[in-house]
C-alpha positions as CSV (number, residue, x, y, z in Angstrom):
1,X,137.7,-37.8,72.5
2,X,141.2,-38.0,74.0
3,X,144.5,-36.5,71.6
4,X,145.6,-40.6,71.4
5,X,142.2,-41.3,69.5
6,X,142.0,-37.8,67.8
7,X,141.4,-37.9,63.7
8,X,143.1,-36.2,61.1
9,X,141.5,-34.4,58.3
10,X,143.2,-32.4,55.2
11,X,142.3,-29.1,53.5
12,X,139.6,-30.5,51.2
13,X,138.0,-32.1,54.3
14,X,138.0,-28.6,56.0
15,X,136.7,-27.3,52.8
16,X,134.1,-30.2,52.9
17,X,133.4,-29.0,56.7
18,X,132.5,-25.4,55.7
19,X,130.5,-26.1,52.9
20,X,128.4,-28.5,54.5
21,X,127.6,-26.4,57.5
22,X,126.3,-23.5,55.0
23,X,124.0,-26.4,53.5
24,X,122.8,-26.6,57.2
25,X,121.3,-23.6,57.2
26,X,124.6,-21.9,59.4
27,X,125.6,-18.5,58.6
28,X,129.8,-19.5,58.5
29,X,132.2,-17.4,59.9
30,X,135.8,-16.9,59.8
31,X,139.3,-15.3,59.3
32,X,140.1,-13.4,56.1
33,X,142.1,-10.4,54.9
34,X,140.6,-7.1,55.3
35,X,141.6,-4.0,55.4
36,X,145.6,-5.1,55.9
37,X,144.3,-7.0,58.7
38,X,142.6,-10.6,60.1
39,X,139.2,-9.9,60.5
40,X,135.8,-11.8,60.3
41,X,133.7,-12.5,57.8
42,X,131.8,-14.6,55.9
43,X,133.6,-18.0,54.7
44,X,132.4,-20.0,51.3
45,X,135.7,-22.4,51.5
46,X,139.2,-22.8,51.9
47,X,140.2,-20.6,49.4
48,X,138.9,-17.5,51.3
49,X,140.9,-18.2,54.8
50,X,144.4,-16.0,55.0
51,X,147.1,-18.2,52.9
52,X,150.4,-17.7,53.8
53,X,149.8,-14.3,55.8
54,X,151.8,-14.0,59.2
55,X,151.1,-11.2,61.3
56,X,153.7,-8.8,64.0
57,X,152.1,-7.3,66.8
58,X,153.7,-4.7,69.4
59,X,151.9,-2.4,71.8
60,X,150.5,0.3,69.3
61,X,151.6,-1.3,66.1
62,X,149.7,-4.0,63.7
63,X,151.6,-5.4,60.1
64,X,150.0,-7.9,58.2
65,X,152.4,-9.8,55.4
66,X,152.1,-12.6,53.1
67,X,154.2,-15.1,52.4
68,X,154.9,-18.1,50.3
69,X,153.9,-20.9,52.6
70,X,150.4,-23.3,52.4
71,X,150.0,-22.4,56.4
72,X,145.8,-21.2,56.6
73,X,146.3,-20.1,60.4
74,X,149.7,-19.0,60.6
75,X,148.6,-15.5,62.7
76,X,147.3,-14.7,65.5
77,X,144.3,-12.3,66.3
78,X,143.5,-9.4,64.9
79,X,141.3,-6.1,66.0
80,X,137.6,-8.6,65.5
81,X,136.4,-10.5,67.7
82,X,133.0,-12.8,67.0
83,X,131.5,-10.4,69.8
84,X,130.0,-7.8,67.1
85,X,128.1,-11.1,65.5
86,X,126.5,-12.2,68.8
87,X,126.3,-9.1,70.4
88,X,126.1,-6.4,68.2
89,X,127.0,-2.5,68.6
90,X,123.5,-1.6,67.9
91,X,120.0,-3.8,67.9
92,X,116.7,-2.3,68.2
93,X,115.4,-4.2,71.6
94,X,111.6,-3.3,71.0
95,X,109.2,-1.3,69.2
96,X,105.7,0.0,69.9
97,X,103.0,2.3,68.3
98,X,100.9,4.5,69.6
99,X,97.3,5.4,68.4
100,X,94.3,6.9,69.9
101,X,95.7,6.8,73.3
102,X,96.7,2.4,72.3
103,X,100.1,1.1,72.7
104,X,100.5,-1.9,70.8
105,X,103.9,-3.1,71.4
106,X,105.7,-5.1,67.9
107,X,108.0,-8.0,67.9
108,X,111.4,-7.4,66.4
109,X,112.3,-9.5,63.9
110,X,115.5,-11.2,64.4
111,X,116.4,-13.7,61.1
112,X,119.8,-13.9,61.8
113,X,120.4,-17.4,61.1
114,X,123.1,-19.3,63.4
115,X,126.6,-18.8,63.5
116,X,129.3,-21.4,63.0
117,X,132.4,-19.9,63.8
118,X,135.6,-21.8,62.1
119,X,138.9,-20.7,62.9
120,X,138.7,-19.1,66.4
121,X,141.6,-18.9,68.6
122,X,141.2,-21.1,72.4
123,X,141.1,-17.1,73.5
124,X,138.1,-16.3,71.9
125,X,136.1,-19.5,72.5
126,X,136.9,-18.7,76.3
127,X,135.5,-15.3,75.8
128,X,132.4,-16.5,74.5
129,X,132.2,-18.5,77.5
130,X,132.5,-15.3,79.4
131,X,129.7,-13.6,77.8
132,X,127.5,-16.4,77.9
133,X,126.9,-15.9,81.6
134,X,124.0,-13.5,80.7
135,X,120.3,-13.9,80.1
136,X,119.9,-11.8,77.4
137,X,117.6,-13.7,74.6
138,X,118.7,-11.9,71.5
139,X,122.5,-12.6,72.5
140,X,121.1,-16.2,72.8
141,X,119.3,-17.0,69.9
142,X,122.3,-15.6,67.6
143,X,124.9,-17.7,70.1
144,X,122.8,-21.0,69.5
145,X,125.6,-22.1,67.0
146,X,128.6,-23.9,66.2
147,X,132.6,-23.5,67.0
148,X,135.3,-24.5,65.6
149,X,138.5,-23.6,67.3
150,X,142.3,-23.6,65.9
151,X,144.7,-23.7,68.4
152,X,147.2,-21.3,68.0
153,X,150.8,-22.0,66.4
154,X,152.0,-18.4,65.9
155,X,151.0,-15.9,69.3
156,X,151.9,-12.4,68.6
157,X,154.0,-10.2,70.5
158,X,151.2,-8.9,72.6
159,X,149.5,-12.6,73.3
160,X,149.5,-13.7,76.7
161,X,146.6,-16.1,76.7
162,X,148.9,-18.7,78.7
163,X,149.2,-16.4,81.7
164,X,145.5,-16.5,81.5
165,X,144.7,-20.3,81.1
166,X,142.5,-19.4,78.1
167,X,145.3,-20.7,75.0
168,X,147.0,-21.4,73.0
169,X,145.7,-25.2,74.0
170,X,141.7,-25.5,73.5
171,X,140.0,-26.8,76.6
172,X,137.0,-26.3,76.6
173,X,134.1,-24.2,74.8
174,X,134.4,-25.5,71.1
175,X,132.4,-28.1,69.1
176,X,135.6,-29.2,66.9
177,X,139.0,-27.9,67.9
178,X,141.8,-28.1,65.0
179,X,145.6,-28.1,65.1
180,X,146.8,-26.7,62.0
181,X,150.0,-29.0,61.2
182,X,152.8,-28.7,58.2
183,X,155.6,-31.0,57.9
184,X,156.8,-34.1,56.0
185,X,153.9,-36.1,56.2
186,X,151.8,-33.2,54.6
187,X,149.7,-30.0,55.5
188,X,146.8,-31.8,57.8
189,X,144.6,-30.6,61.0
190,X,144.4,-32.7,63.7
191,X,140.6,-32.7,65.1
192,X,139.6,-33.1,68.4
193,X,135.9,-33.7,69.3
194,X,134.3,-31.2,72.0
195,X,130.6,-31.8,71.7
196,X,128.1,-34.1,70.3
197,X,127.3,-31.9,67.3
198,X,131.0,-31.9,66.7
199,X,131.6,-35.6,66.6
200,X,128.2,-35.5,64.3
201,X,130.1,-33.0,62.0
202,X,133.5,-35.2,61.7
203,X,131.8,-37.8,61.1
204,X,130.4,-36.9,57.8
205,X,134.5,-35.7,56.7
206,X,136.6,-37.9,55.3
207,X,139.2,-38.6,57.6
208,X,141.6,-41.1,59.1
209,X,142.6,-42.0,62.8
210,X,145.3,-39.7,64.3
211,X,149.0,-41.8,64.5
212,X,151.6,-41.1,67.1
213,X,153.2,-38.7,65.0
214,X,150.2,-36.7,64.6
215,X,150.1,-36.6,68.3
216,X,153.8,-35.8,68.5
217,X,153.8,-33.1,66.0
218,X,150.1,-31.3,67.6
219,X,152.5,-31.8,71.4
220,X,155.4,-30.0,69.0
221,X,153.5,-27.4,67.8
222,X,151.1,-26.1,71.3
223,X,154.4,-25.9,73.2
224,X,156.1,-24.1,70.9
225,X,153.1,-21.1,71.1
226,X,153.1,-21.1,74.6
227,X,157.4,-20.8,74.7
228,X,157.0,-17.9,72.3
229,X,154.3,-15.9,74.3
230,X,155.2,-12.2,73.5
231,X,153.6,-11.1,77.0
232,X,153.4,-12.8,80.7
233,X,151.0,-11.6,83.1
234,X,151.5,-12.6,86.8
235,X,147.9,-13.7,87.7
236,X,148.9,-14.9,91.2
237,X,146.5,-13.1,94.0
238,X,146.2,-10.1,91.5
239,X,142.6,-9.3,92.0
240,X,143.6,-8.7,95.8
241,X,146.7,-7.1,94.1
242,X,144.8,-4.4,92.7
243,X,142.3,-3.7,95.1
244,X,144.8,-2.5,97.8
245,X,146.5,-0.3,95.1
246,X,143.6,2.1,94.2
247,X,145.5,4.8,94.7
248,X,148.8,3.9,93.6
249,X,150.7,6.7,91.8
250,X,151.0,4.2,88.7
251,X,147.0,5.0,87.4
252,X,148.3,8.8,87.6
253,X,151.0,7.7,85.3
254,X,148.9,6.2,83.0
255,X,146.4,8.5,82.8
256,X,149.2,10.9,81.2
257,X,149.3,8.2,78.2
258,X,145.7,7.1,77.8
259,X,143.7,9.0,75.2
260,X,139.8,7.4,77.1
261,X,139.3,6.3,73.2
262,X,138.1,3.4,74.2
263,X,139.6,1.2,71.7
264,X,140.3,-1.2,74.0
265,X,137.0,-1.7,75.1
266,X,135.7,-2.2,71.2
267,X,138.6,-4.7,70.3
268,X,138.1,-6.7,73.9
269,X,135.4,-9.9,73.1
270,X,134.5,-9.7,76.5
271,X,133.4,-6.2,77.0
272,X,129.6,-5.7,77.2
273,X,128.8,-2.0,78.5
274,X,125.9,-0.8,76.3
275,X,123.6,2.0,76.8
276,X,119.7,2.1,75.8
277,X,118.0,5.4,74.2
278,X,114.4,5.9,73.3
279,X,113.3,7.5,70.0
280,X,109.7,8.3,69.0
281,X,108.6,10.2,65.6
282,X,105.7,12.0,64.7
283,X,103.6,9.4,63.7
284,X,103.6,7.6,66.8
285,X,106.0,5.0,66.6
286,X,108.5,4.2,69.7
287,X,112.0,2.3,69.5
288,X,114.3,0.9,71.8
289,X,117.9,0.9,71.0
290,X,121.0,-0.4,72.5
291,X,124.3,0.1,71.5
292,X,127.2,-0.3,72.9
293,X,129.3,1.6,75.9
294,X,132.5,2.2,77.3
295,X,133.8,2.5,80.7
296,X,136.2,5.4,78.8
297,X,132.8,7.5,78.1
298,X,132.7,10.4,80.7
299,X,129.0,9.6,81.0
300,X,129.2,6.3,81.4
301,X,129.5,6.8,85.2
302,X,126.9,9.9,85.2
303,X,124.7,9.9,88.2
304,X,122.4,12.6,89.7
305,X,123.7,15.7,88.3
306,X,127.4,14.5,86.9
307,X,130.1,11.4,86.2
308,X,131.0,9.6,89.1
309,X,134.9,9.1,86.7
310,X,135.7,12.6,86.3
311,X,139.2,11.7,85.2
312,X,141.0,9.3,82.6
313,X,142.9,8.1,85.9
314,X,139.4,6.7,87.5
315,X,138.1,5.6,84.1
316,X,141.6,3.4,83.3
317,X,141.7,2.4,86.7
318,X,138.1,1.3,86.5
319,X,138.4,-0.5,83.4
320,X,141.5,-2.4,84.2
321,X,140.2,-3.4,88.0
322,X,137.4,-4.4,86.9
323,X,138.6,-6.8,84.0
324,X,141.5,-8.2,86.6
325,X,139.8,-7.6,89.9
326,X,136.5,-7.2,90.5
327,X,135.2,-8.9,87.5
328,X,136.0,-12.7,90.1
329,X,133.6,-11.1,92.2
330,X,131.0,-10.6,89.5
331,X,131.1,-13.6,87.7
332,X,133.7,-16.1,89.7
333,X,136.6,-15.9,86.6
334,X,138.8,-12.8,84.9
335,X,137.5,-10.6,82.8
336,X,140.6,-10.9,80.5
337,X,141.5,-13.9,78.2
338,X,145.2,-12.7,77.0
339,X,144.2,-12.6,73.3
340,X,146.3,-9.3,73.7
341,X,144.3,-6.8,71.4
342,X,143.9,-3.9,74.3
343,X,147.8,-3.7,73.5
344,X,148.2,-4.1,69.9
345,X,145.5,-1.7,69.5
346,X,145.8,1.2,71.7
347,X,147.1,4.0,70.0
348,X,149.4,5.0,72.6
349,X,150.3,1.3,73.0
350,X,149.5,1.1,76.6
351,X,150.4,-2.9,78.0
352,X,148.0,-3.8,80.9
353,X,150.6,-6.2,81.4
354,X,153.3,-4.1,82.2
355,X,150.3,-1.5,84.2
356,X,150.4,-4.8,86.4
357,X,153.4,-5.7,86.7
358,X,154.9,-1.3,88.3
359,X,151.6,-2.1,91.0
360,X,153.0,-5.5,91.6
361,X,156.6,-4.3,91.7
362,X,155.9,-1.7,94.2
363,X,153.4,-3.3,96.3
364,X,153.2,-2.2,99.9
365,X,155.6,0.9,98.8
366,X,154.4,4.2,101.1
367,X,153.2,6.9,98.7
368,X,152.8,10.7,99.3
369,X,149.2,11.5,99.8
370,X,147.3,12.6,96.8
371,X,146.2,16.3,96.8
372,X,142.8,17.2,97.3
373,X,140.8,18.2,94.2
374,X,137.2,18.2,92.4
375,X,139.0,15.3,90.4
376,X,140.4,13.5,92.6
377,X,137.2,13.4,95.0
378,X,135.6,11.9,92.2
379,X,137.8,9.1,92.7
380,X,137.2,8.8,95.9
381,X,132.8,8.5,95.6
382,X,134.1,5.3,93.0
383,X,135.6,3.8,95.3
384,X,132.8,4.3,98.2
C-alpha cells in the first residue's frame, strides 16, 4: 500500500484493533507507564497506552512527565525492548531423567501464545529483523506474531535511528505501521499496510481512505523527527573506521569511564550473548538453562585457563566493534539501530556516538606505543 492510498483510523478503531487481536488468540503487547518509565507490557485497550506523557533523554539521565495533551505516542523509547518476550533472559532449553542407568529426555513445554506487538518504534521492528537471522526454534515459535509499528514524532535526545536508516520512517519489518497525527482535523493514525495479515487486520477497522492532508500532515510530522534527532552518527566506511583503530588511545579513555555493568548490553534489542549451564538434583533429573550474557562479563571471553578481555578497555572495545564493525561481517548489516538506549542508560552516560566520532576525528593520527603488560597482551590474543 503506497502513503497516497494509505487509510486513516481514530482511537476507538485502534482500541477496536487491540481488542480484536486478543480475541485471536494473541498475547498483545505494548507501551505503558512503569516504574517512572515506558516500558512493555500487556495492553487490554487504549486506555492503558501512555496519555499525554513526554519523555527527556540525555546520556545517563531518563525523566518521564505527563502532560495535558490526548497524544498516545508522544515519547520515544524507553529502557524495554520486545527482546525479553522473544528471547528471554532465562528458558530452560531441555530436560532429561535418569533412571536405572535410562535417559529419557522430556519436551519443554512452551505455551507462550503469540505476540502482537502494537506501538513499536521503526527502531525496534528493524531490530527484530536483526535477531531473526537465527535458527533458534524457541525464539521462533514466540516471534511467529504480529507488529504494529508507530513511527516516531518525538526522538529523544539520545535517538539517532536516522544515522542508522532504521527510523523514525517505518520501512520495512511491520504488519501495520501507524502515524500518530493531532491537529485540526482531529487526533487520527494514519495506517499503512506492510503484510497480508495486516491488510486482513484493517480491514475488519472502521476506517476511511487517507486525503491529501492526511498525507501532508504524516510528511509534516516524520520530517520533523528526523530534524530533531538528538544524536548523528557518521556511518560512512566506519566498520573499516574501527578496525584500523584497535589500538587507539580513545578505548583507554573510555575504559576510565565504563563501569563493564553491562547495561548496555541488557537495554540493546539486538544483543544476544547467552550462556548455557547444566543442573542435575538428587533424584535424577537434568536441566538445560540459558540465560543471557554479556560481552562486559570477564568470563565471557574465558578460554583454557583465563579471559581472553582481561580489561574494561578490550571488553568496550569489543562490544562497540562488534555492534559497528564486525557485526557487517557476521550478518551483512550493523549491529546497532540508533534507538539510543546504550546512552540514556549507562550510568556513566557514555555516547557510542561521540566514542565514534574522537576515532574518526583522529584517524590516521601517530600514537605512542602502548606499554607492555599482562593486560594489555590480553588485548593483543583478541585481536589475533
Amino acid at each position: 500500500m503506497r502513503v497516497a492510498d494509505s487509510a486513516v483510523i481514530d482511537r476507538d478503531g485502534l482500541d477496536q484493533l487491540i481488542v480484536g487481536l486478543q480475541a485471536s488468540g494473541y498475547r498483545v503487547l505494548g507501551p505503558v507507564v512503569r516504574d517512572h518509565a515506558i516500558a512493555i507490557d500487556v495492553l487490554q485497550g487504549t486506555d492503558d497506552l501512555p496519555q499525554g506523557w513526554h519523555d527527556t533523554q540525555s546520556p545517563g539521565h531518563y525523566q518521564l512527565e505527563q502532560g495535558e495533551d490526548p497524544a498516545l505516542f508522544a515519547w520515544a523509547v524507553g529502557q524495554d525492548s520486545i527482546k525479553p518476550d522473544v528471547f528471554p533472559s532465562r528458558s530452560v532449553i531441555w530436560r532429561a531423567t535418569v533412571a536405572e542407568g535410562t535417559v529419557r529426555l522430556l519436551e519443554v513445554a512452551d505455551d507462550t501464545p503469540p505476540v502482537a506487538l502494537v506501538g513499536a518504534r521503526p527502531c525496534e521492528a528493524a531490530a527484530l529483523a536483526i535477531l531473526d537471522g537465527g535458527p533458534d526454534p524457541a525464539y521462533l515459535r514466540r516471534r511467529a506474531g504480529l507488529v504494529v509499528v508507530v513511527e516516531c514524532g518525538s526522538p529523544s535526545g539520545t535517538c539517532f535511528c536516522a544515522s542508522m536508516g532504521t527510523g523514525p520512517v517505518a520501512e520495512s519489518g511491520f504488519d501495520l505501521a501507524l502515524t500518530e497525527l493531532i491537529d485540526d482535523g482531529g487526533h487520527r493514525f494514519l495506517v499503512r499496510v506492510g503484510s497480508e495479515k495486516g491488510a486482513e487486520l484493517l480491514g475488519g477497522l472502521p476506517s476511511r481512505t487517507a486525503d491529501d492532508r492526511d498525507v501532508s500532515a504524516r510528511t509534516a510530522v516524520v520530517e520533523q523527527a528526523v530534524a530533531h534527532m538528538g544524536r548523528r552518527l557518521d556511518t560512512d566506511d566506519l566498520p573499516a573506521l574501527l578496525a584500523r583503530n584497535l589500538e587507539h588511545p580513545r578505548w583507554d579513555d573510555v575504559a576510565e569511564r565504563c563501569l563493564a555493568c553491562g547495561n548496555c548490553t541488557l537495554v540493546c534489542p539486538t544483543c544476544f550473548c547467552s550462556t548455557v549451564t547444566d543442573r542435575t538434583d538428587l533424584e535424577g533429573t537434568v536441566e538445560r538453562e540459558r540465560t543471557w550474557s554479556s560481552c562486559f562479563d570477564l568470563a565471557h571471553s574465558y578460554l583454557h585457563g583465563g579471559p581472553v578481555r582481561e580489561t574494561t578497555r578490550a571488553r568496550y572495545r569489543q562490544w562497540m566493534t562488534h555492534k559497528l564493525s564486525t557485526w557487517w561481517d557476521q550478518f551483512g548489516a550493523s549491529g546497532c539501530v540508533g534507538c539510543g538506549r546504550c546512552i540514556t542508560w549507562c550510568p556513566v552516560g557514555i555516547d557510542l556516538t561521540a566514542e565514534a566520532a574522537v576515532i574518526r576525528a583522529t584517524d590516521g593520527a601517530v600514537h605512542p606505543p602502548r606499554p607492555r603488560s599482562a593486560s594489555n597482551l590480553a588485548d593483543e590474543v583478541h585481536r589475533g
